[in-house]
C-alpha positions in Angstrom: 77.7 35.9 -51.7 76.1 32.6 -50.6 74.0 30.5 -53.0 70.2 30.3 -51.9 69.1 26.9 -50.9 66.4 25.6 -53.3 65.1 23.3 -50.9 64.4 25.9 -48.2 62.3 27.7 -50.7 60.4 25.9 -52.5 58.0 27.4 -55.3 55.7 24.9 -55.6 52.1 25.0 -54.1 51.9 25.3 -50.7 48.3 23.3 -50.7 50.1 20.4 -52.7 50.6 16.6 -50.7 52.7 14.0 -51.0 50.8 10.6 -50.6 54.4 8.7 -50.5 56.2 10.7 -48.8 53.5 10.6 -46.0 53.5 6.7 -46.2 57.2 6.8 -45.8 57.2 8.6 -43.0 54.6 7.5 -41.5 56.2 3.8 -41.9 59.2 5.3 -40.2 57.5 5.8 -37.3 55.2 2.9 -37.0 56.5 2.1 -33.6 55.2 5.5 -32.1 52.5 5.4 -34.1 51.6 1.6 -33.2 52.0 2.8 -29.2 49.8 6.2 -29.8 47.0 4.2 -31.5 46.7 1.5 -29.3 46.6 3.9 -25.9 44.3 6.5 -28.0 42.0 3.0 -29.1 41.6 2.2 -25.6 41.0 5.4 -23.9 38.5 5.7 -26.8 36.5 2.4 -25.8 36.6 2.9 -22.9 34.9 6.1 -22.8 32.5 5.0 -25.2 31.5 1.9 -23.3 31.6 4.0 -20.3 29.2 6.6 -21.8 27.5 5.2 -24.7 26.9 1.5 -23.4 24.2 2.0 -20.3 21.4 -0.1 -18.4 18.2 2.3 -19.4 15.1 1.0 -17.3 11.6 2.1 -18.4 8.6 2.5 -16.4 4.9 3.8 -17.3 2.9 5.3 -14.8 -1.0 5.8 -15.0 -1.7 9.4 -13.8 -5.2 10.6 -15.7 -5.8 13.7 -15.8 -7.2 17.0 -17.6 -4.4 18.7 -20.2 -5.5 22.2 -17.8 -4.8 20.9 -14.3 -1.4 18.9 -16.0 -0.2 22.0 -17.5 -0.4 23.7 -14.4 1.3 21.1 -12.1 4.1 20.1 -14.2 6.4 23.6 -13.6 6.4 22.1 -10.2 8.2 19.0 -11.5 11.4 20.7 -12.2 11.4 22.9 -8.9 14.4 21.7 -6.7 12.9 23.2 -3.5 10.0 20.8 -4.0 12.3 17.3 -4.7 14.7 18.1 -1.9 11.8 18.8 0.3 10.4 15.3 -0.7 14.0 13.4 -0.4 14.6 15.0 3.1 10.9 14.1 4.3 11.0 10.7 2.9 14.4 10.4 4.0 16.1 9.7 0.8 18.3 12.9 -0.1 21.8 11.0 1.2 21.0 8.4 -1.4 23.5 8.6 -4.5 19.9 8.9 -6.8 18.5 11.5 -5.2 21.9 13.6 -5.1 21.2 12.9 -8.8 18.1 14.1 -9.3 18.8 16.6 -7.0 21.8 17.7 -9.2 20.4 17.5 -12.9 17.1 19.0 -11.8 15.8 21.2 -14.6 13.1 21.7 -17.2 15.1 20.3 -19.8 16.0 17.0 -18.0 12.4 16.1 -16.9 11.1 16.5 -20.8 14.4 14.6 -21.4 13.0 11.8 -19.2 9.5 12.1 -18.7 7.2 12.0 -21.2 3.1 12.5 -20.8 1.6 9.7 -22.9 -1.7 10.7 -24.8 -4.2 8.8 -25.7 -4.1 9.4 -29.5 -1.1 9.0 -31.4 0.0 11.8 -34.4 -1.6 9.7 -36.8 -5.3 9.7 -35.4 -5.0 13.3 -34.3 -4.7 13.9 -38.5 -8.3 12.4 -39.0 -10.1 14.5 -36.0 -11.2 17.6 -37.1 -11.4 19.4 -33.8 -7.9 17.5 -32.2 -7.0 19.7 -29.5 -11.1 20.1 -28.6 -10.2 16.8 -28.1 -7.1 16.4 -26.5 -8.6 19.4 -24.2 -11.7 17.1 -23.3 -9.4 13.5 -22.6 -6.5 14.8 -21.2 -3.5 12.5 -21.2 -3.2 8.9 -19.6 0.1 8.9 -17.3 3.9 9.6 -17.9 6.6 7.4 -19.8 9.3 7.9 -17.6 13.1 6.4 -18.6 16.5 6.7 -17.2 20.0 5.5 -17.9 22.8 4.3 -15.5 26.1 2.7 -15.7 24.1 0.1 -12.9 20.8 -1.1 -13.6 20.1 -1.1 -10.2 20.3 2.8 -10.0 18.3 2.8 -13.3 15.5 1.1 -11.9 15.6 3.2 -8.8 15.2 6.7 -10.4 12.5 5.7 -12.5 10.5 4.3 -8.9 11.9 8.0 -7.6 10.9 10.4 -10.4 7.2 8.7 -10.3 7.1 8.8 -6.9 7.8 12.7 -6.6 6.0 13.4 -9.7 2.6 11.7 -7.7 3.8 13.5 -4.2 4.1 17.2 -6.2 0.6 16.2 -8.4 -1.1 15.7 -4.9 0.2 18.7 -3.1 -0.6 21.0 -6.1 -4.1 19.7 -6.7 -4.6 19.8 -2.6 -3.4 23.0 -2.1 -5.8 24.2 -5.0 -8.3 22.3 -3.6 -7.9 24.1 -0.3 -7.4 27.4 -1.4 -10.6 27.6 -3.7 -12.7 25.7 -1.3 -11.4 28.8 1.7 -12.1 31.6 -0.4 -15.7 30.0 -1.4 -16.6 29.5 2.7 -15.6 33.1 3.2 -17.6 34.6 0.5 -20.5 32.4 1.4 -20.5 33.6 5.2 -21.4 37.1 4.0 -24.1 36.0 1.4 -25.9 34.0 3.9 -25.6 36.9 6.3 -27.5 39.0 3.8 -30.0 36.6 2.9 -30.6 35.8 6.4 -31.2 39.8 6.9 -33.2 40.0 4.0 -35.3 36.7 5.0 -35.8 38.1 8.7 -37.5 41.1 7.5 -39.7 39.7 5.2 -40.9 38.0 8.2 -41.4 41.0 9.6 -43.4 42.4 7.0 -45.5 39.8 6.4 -46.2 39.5 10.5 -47.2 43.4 10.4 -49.2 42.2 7.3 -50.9 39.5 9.4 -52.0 41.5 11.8 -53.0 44.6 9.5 -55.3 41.5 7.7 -56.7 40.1 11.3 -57.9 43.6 12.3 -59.6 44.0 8.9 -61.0 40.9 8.9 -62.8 41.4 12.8 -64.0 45.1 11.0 -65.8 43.4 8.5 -67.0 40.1 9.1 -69.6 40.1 6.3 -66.6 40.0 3.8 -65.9 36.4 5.0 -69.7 35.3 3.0 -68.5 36.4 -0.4 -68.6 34.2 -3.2 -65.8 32.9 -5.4 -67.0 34.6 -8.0 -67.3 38.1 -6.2 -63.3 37.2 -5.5 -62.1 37.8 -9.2 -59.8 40.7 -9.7 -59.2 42.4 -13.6 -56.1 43.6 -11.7 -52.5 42.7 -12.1 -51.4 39.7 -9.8 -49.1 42.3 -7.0 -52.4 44.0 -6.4 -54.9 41.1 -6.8 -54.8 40.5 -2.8 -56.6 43.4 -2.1 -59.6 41.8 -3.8 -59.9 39.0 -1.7 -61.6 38.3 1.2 -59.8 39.2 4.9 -59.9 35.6 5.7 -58.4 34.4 2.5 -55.7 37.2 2.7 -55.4 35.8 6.4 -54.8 32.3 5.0 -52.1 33.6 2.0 -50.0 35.8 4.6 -49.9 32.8 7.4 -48.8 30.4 4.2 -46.1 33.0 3.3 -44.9 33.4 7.0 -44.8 29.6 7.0 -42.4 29.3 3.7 -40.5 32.7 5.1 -39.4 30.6 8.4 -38.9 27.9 6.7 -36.3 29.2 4.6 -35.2 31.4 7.4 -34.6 27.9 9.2 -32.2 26.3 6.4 -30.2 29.8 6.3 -28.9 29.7 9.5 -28.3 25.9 9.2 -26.2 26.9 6.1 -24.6 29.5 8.5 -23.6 27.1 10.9 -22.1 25.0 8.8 -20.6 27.4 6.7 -18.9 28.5 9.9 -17.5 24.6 10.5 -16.3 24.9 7.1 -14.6 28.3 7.3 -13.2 27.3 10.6 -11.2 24.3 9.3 -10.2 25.9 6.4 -8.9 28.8 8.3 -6.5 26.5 10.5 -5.7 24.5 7.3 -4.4 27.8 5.2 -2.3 28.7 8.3 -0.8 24.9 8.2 -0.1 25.6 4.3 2.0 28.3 5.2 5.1 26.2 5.6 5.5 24.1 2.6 4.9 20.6 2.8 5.1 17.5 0.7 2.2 16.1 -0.7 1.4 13.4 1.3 2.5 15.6 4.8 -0.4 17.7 3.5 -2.8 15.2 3.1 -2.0 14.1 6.8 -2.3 17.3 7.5 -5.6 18.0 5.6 -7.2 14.8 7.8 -5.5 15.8 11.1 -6.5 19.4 10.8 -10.5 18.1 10.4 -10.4 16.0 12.8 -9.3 18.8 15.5 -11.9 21.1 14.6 -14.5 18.5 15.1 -13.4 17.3 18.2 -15.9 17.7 21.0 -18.7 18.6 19.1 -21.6 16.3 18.4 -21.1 14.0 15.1 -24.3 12.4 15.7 -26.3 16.0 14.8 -26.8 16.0 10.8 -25.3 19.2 10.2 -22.1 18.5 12.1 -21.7 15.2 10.3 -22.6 16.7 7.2 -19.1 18.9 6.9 -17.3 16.6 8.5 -18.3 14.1 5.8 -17.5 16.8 2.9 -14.1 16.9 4.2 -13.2 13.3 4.0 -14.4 12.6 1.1 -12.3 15.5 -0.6 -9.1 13.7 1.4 -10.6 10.3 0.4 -10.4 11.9 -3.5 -6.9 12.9 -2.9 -5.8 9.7 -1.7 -7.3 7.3 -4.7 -6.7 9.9 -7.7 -3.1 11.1 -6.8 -1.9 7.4 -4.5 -4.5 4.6 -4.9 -5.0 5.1 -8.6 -1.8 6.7 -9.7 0.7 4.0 -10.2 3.0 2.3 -12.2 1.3 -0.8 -14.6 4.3 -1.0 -16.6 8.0 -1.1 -14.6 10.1 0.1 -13.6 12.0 -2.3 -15.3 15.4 -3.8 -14.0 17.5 -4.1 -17.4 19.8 -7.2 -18.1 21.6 -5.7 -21.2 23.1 -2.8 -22.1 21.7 -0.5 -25.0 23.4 1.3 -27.3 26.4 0.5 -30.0 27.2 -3.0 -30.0 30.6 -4.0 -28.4 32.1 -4.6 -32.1 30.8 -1.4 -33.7 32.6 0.6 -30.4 35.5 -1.3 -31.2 36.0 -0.4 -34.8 35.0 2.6 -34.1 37.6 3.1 -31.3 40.2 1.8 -33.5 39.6 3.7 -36.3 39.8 6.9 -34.1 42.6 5.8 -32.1 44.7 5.1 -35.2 43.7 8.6 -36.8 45.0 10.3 -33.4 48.0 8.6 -32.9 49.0 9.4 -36.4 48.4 12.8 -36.0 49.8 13.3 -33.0 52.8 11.6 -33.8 53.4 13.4 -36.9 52.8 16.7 -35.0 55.5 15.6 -32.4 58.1 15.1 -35.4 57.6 18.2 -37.1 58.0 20.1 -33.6 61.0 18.0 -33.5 62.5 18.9 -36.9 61.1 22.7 -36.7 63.6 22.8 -33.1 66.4 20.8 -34.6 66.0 24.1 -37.9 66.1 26.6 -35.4 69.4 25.3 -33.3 71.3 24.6 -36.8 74.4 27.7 -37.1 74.6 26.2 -40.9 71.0 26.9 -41.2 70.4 30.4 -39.7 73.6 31.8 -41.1 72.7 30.6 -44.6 69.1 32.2 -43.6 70.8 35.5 -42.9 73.1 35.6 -46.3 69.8 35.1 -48.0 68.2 38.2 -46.4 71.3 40.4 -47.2 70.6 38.8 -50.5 66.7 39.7 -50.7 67.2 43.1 -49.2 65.8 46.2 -51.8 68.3 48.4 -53.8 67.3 52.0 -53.6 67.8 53.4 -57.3 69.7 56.5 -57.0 
């Protein structure tokens, strides 16, 4: 029987390394290791550079507003419907930073780039006892937008893009708001002027039936006119205390009332006619909104929808003026708080240097990584090597073989 060889079984600790015999080998393959490190080092910098060493442009833009109406808009921001409706109709969605935006679209990547910028930092908030009163009252001051690029060209560019479809998507939400509320309020108005109008008409009624009820009684007894002042004071309550006055001065109170009755009667069907401009633009305004629009197509559309309604009638009456006057000055609103006024006071800036890890940092870093790859991989590659060279050895698998005959149990009779 063949002697077992030591060497292939070794009873020492399996966990247990040999720092020289690792430098040795390793030193007896510097040359593969050299070549490894040196392509792993540059792959390694360059992906870095590539990825880590970027223009980044900044921009601020000034967008006030209430923390309500901002909480509302913003799920808009990351709707993809919305942008690629804005890059078609301002005919930017060929261009490479709108496929971009278009791409990474999400809630994540706007609160990766966009930031709302309040007006008090963490450390006032701590001394205000009632902070989010607060916060609730001021709102916030604009958005702190910032975005990287391999070109600081592009950089600059989807900061100027991101603003400018954040404004577009502020003014379509708060117009579309605007419009619904404001058609829902004309409706609901045309049937409470309706009643008050009923209820106003017969009052008048009464009170003319009252007028003449008072005239009649007044030619019956035309002594009653000669009574004092003093003969005209009633112990009564004041809904009965009429009936204690003279004919003629019930004559004078009736006429006053008729008088106020028709006068009121007068500015309720003004009301009414207006009411019915206003519920006649909105009507042909909520059946533009239909089809989804950008902001400022909506806008146009807000000022070309008013202007059709009014055409042909008389601007120079008060009452036609009037509305027509409301409505411009909500699309007059629209324009300075979400165009005029919302704007960028800071950037977007066009960046000269790269950020990130200076160039020596990425390339010790590179080295060091490279270096550590190579060697392993190298050392890998030799022990496949030596593991297939094992395996093909006749010497060494018939020598395994003897040693399992060797190894194999005795049964004890």
């Amino acid at each position: 029987m063949k002697k077992i060889n030591p060497a292939a079984y070794d009873d020492g600790d399996p966990f247990d390394f040999d720092l020289q015999a690792f430098i040795a080998r390793c030193w007896e393959l510097r040359r593969q290791i050299i070549l490894f490190a040196t392509v792993f080092s540059l792959l390694i910098l360059a992906f870095s550079f590539w990825i880590g060493r970027q223009y980044s442009s900044e921009g601020f833009m000034r967008a006030p507003r209430k923390f309500a109406e901002y909480n509302v808009q913003k799920a808009a921001f990351w709707d993809r419907e919305t942008l690629h409706r804005y890059l078609e109709d301002n005919k930017k969605i060929g261009d490479v930073n709108g496929q971009y935006l278009l791409g990474s679209l999400s809630e994540r990547f706007v609160q990766a780039h966009v930031q709302a910028v309040l007006p008090l930092s963490k450390d006032d908030l701590r001394y205000i006892t009632d902070a989010k009163g607060m916060l609730d009252t001021i709102g916030i001051l604009g958005f702190s937008i910032t975005f990287k690029d391999r070109s600081a060209e592009n950089a600059q560019a989807r900061v100027q893009l991101m603003g400018d479809y954040i404004k577009d998507t502020m003014l379509s939400e708060d117009l579309l708001d605007t419009i619904y509320t404001k058609a829902g309020e004309a409706k609901a108005k045309k049937q409470q002027i309706d009643n008050l109008i009923i209820q106003k008409r017969l009052a008048l009624t009464q009170a003319s039936s009252r007028l003449e009820a008072a005239r009649l009684i007044a030619g019956k007894y035309p002594e009653a006119s000669k009574m004092e002042a003093r003969q005209l004071l009633s112990t009564g309550s004041d809904a009965n205390a009429s009936r204690y006055l003279s004919p003629v001065a019930q004559l004078v109170g009736i006429e006053t009332e008729i008088a106020d009755l028709k006068s009121q009667l007068t500015l309720l069907e003004r009301d009414a006619e207006q009411n019915a401009l206003r519920n006649e633009f909105y009507e042909r305004i909520d059946q533009g909104t239909r089809q989804a629009k950008t902001g400022s197509a909506l806008l146009a559309e807000f000022v070309k929808t008013a202007q059709a309604v009014f055409t042909g009638k008389d601007l120079k009456d008060d009452k036609t003026r009037e509305i027509y006057n409301q409505l411009m000055v909500i699309a007059e609103q629209m324009r300075n708080k979400h165009i005029t006024e919302a704007r960028f006071v800071s950037g977007p800036t066009l960046p000269e240097y790269r950020s990130g890890p200076s160039s020596l940092a990425l390339a010790l870093l590179s080295l060091i990584g490279g270096v550590a790859l190579g060697t392993l991989n190298v050392l890998l590659l030799d022990k496949l090597r030596a593991f297939k060279a094992g395996r093909g050895n006749p010497a060494f698998d018939e020598e395994l073989g003897s040693e399992g005959e060797s190894l194999r149990p005795v049964q004890v009779a």
